[in-house]
C-alpha positions as CSV (number, residue, x, y, z in Angstrom):
1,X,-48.0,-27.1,-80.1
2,X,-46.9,-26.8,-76.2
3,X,-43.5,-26.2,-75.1
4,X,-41.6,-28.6,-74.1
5,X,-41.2,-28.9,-70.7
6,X,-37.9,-27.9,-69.0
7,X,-36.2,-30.3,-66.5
8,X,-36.4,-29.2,-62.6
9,X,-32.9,-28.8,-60.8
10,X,-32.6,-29.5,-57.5
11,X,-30.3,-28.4,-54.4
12,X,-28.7,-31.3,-54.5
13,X,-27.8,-31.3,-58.1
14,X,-26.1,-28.0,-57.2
15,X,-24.3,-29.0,-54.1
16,X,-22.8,-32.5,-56.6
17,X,-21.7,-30.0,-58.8
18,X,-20.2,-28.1,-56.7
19,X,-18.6,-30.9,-54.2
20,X,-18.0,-33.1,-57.3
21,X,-19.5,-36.1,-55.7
22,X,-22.4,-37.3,-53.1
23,X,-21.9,-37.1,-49.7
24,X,-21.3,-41.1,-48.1
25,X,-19.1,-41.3,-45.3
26,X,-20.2,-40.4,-41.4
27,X,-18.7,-38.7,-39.1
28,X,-17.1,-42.1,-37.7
29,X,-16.1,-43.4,-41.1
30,X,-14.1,-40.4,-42.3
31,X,-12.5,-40.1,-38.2
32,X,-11.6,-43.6,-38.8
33,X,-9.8,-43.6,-41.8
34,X,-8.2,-40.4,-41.0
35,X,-6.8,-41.9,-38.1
36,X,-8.1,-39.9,-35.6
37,X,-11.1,-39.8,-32.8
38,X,-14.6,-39.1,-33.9
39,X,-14.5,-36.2,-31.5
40,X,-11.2,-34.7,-32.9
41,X,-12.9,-35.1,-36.8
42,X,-15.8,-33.0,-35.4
43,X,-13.8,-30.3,-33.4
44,X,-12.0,-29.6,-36.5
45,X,-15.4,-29.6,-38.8
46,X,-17.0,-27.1,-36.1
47,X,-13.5,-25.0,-36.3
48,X,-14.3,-25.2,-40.6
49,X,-17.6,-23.3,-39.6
50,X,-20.1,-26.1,-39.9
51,X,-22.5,-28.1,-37.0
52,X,-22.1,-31.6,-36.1
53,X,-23.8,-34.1,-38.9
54,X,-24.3,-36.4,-36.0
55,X,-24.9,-39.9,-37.7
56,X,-25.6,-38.9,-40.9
57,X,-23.6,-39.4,-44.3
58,X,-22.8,-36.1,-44.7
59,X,-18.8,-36.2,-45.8
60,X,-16.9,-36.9,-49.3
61,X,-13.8,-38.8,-50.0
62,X,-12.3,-35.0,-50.7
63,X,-13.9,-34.4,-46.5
64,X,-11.7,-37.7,-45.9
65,X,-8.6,-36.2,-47.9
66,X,-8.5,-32.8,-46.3
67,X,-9.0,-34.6,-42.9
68,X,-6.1,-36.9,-43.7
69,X,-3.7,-34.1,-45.3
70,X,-3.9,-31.9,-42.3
71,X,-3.6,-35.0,-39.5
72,X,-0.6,-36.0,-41.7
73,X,1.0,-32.9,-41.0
74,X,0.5,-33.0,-37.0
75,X,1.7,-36.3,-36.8
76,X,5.0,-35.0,-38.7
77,X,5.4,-32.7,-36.1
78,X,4.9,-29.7,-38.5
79,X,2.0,-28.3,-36.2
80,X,0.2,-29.3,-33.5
81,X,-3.2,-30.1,-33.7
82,X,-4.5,-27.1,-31.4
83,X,-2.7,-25.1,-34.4
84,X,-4.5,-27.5,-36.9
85,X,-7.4,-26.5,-35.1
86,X,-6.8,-22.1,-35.5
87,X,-5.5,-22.7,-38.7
88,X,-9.2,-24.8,-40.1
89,X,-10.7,-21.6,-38.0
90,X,-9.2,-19.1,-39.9
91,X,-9.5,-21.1,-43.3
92,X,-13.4,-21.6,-42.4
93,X,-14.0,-18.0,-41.5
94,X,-12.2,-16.5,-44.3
95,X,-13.6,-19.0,-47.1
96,X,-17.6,-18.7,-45.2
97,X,-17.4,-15.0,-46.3
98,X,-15.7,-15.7,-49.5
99,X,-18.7,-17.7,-50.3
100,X,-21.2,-15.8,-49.3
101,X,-19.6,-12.3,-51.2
102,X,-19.1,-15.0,-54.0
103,X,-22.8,-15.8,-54.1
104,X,-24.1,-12.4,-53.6
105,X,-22.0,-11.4,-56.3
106,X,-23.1,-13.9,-59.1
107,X,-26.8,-13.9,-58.1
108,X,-27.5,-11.0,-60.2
109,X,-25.7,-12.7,-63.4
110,X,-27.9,-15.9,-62.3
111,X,-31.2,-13.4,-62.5
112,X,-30.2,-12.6,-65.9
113,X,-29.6,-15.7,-67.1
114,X,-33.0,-16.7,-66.5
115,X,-34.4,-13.9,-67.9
116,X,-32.6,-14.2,-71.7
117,X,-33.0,-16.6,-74.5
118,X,-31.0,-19.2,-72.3
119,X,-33.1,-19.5,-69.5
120,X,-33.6,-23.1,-67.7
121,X,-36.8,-22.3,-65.9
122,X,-35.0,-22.5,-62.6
123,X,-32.7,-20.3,-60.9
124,X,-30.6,-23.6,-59.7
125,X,-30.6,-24.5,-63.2
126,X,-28.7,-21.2,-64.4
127,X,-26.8,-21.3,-61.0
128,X,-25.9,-25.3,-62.2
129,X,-24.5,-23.7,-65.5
130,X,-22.7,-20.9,-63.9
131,X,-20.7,-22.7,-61.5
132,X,-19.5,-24.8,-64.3
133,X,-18.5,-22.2,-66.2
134,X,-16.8,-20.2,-63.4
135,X,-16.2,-22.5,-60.6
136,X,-12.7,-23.6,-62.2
137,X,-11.4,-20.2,-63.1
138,X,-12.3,-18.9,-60.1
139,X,-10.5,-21.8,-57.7
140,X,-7.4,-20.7,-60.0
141,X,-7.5,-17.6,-58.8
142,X,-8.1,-18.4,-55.7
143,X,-5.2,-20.2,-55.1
144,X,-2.5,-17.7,-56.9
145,X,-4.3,-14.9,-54.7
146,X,-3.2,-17.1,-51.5
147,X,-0.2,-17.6,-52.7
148,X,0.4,-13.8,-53.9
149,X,-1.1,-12.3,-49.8
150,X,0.8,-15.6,-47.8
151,X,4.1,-13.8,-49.8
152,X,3.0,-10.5,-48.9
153,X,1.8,-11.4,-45.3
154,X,5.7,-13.6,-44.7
155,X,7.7,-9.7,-46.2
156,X,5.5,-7.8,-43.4
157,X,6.8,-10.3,-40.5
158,X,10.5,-8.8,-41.3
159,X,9.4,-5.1,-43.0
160,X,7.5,-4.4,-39.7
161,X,10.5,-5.5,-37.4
162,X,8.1,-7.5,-35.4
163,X,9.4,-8.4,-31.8
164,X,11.5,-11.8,-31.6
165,X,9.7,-13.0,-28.5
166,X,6.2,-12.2,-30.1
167,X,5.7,-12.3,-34.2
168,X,2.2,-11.5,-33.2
169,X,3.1,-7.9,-32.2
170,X,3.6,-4.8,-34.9
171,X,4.1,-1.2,-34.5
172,X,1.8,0.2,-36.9
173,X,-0.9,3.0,-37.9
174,X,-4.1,2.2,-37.6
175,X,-6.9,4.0,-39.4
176,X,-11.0,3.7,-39.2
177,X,-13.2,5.1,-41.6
178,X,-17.1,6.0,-40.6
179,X,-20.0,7.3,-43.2
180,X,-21.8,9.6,-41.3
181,X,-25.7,9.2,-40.4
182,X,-25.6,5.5,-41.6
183,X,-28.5,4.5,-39.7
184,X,-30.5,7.2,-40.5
185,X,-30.2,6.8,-43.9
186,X,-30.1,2.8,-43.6
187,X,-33.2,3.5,-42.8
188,X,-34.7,5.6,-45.3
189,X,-33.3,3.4,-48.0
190,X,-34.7,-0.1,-49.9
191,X,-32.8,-2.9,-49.9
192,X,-30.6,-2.4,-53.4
193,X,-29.7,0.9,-52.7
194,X,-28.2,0.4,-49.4
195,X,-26.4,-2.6,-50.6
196,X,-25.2,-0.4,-53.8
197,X,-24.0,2.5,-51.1
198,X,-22.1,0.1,-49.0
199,X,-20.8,-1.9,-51.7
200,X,-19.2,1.9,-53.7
201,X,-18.2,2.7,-49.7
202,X,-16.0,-0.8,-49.1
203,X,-14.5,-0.9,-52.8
204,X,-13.9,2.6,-52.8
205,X,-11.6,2.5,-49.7
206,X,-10.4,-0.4,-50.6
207,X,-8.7,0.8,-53.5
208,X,-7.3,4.0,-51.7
209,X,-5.8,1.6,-49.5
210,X,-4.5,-0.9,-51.6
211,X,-3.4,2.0,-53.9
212,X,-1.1,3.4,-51.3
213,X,0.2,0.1,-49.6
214,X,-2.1,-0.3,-46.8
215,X,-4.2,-2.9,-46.0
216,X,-7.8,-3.5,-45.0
217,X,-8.4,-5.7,-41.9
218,X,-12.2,-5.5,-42.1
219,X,-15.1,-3.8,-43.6
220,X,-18.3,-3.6,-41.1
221,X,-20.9,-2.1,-43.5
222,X,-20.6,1.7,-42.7
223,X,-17.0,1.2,-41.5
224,X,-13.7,0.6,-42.7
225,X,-10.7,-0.4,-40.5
226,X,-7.4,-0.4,-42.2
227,X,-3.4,-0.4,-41.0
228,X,-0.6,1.0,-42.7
229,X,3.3,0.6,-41.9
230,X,4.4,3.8,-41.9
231,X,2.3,6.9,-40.2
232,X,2.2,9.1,-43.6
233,X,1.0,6.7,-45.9
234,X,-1.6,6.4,-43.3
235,X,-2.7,10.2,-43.6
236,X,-2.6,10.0,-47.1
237,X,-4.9,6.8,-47.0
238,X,-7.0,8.8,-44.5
239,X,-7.0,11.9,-46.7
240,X,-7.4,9.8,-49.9
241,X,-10.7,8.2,-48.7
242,X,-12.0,11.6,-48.0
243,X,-11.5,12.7,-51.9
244,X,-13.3,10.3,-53.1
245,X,-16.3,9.4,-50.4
246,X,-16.6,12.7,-48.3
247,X,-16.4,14.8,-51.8
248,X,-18.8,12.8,-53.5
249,X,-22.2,14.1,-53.5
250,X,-24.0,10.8,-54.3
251,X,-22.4,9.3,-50.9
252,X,-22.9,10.4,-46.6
253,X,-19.3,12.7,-45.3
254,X,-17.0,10.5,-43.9
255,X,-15.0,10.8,-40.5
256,X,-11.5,9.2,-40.5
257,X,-9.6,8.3,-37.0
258,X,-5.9,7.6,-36.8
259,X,-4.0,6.1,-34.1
260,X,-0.3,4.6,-34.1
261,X,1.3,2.1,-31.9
262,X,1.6,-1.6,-30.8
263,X,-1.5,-4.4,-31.9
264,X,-1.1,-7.7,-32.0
265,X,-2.1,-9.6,-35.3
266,X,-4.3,-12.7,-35.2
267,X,-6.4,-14.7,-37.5
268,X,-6.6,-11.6,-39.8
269,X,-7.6,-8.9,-37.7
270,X,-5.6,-6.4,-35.6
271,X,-6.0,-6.0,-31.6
272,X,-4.9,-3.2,-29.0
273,X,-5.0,0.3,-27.8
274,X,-4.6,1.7,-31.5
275,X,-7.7,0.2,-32.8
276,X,-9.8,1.3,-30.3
277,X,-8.5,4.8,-30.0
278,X,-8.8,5.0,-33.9
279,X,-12.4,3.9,-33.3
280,X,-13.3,6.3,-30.4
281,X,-11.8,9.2,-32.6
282,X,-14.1,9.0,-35.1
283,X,-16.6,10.3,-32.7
284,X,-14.7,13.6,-32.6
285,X,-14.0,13.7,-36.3
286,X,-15.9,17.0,-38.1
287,X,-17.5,15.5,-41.4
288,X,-14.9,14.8,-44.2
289,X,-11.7,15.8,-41.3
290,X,-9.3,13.9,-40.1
291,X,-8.5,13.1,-36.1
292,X,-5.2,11.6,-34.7
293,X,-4.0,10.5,-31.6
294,X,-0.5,12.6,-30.4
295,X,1.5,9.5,-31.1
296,X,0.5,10.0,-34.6
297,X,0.8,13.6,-35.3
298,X,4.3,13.7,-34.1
299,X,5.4,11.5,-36.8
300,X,4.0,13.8,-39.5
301,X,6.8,16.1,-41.4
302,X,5.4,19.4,-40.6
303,X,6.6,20.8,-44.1
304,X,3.5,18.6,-45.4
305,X,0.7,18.5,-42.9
306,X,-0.9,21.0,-40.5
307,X,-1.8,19.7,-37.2
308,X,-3.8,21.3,-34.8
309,X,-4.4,19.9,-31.0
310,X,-8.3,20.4,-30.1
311,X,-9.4,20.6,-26.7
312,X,-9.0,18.1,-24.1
313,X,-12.4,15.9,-24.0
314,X,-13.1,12.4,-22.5
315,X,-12.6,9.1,-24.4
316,X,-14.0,6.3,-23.4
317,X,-11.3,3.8,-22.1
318,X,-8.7,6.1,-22.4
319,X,-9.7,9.1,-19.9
320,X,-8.5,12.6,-21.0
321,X,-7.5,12.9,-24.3
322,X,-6.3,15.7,-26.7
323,X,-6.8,14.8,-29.9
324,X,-5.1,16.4,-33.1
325,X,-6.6,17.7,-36.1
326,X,-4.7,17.4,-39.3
327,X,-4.9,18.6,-43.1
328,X,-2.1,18.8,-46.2
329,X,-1.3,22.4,-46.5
């Protein structure tokens, strides 16, 4: 007696799911009943992260709603639309990696799905399942995590005394973590254990930072860049990432850089002279040590730390720079 023959999922089964409905609206239907020109619907779908769909029926009534809701609030004078426009940016940037780390994440769960009792015969099917199962729990927490950051994010405006004339500008310490030999060993390494390594490397440091009130402005694979308010939290961030990447045999040293002064804030990620000084120092961090900038070091309590100035060397962009080494005691 044959099986009987499971049914064949398509993309476009997935995306309904997902979207809740077919797309059916162009570009000039939604602009239209949004109010607004066909070129100002497609600046702001570019600023989401996505190309122009020319002619085709590519948008949903929720496309039409969002498009509506956020015009609603430039013609009430709440923003203007060059704001609506950073604002869609940021959303569409932040969200595009959210959905990729989202996917990447639940692939494996779809792999084993199809590999148990329950399996569909198709990886869509199982992926069809899954985001029925998860897609509402997860845009729960989705929302009560923005809600929980935009809190946090509004108490860092007055914590960090930011300047009246420019709520863009912080004084702050900034910290960048390196794995040493990345590329060497990127390239020694298959595909899941590279991914593994820089996936224990980001949560790792992530949780050091979280765990002592930082905050991580971006992870680039062998790198972690992070701020902190207050100089000494940001040596025992620095310190903390060493105990549990630099002392773990399974993982490449680490080099940590600290600098502390002025950035400006945008769009999630942190600008200015700190950053890049934090950067260049990693360059003249021993493996699994600590480097600061003089700005820094002078706002350690000497009863806690040792700091020791190393000899004056060339940094790129900043000319002649003595930069401190520092350890608890």
């Amino acid at each position: 007696m044959t099986e009987p023959e499971q049914p064949r999922y398509t993309r476009e089964e997935l995306e309904k799911v997902i979207l809740g409905e077919v797309p059916g609206l162009t570009s000039d239907e939604v602009a239209a009943a949004a109010g607004v020109t066909v070129e100002q619907a497609r600046r702001l779908w570019r600023a989401l992260g996505f190309p122009d769909a020319g002619e085709q029926a590519a948008f949903t009534a929720a496309d039409l709603n969002a498009l509506s809701t956020l015009v609603g609030a430039v013609e009430a004078g709440a923003i203007d639309f060059d704001t609506a426009v950073r604002l869609t940016r940021a959303v569409g940037q932040t969200m595009a990696r959210l959905a990729d780390w989202q996917v990447a994440t639940l692939s494996a769960r779809v792999e084993h799905l199809e590999a148990g009792e329950e399996a569909t015969g198709s990886r869509i099917g199982s992926a069809l399942r899954l985001a029925d199962q998860v897609g509402v729990p997860f845009e729960t927490l989705l929302i009560y995590s923005w809600r929980r950051h935009l809190a946090a994010a509004v108490g860092r405006v007055e914590a960090l005394g930011a300047a009246e004339e420019d709520l863009h500008t912080y004084d702050v310490t900034v910290g960048f973590a390196d794995l040493v030999s990345f590329t060497a060993l990127s390239n020694e390494m298959n595909e899941d254990r590279l991914a593994d390594m820089v996936e224990i490397f980001e949560a790792r440091c992530a949780d050091v930072v979280a765990g002592r009130r930082g905050r991580v402005i971006k992870t680039l694979g062998d790198s972690v860049l992070f701020v902190s308010e207050d100089p000494v939290r940001g040596m025992e961030i620095a310190l903390g990432i060493i105990d549990v990447i630099g002392n773990d045999g399974r993982l490449p040293d680490v080099r940590l850089g600290l600098a502390t002064g002025s950035v400006i804030m945008r769009l999630g990620d942190v600008f200015g002279p700190p950053v890049n000084m934090a950067a260049r120092l990693t360059a003249v961090a021993r493996r699994n040590r600590v480097i600061t900038d003089q700005a820094t070091a002078a706002l350690l309590p000497p009863d806690r730390f040792d700091t020791r100035t190393l000899p004056a060397r060339p940094v790129r962009g900043f000319g002649i720079v003595e930069p401190v080494a520092v350890r608890l005691h």
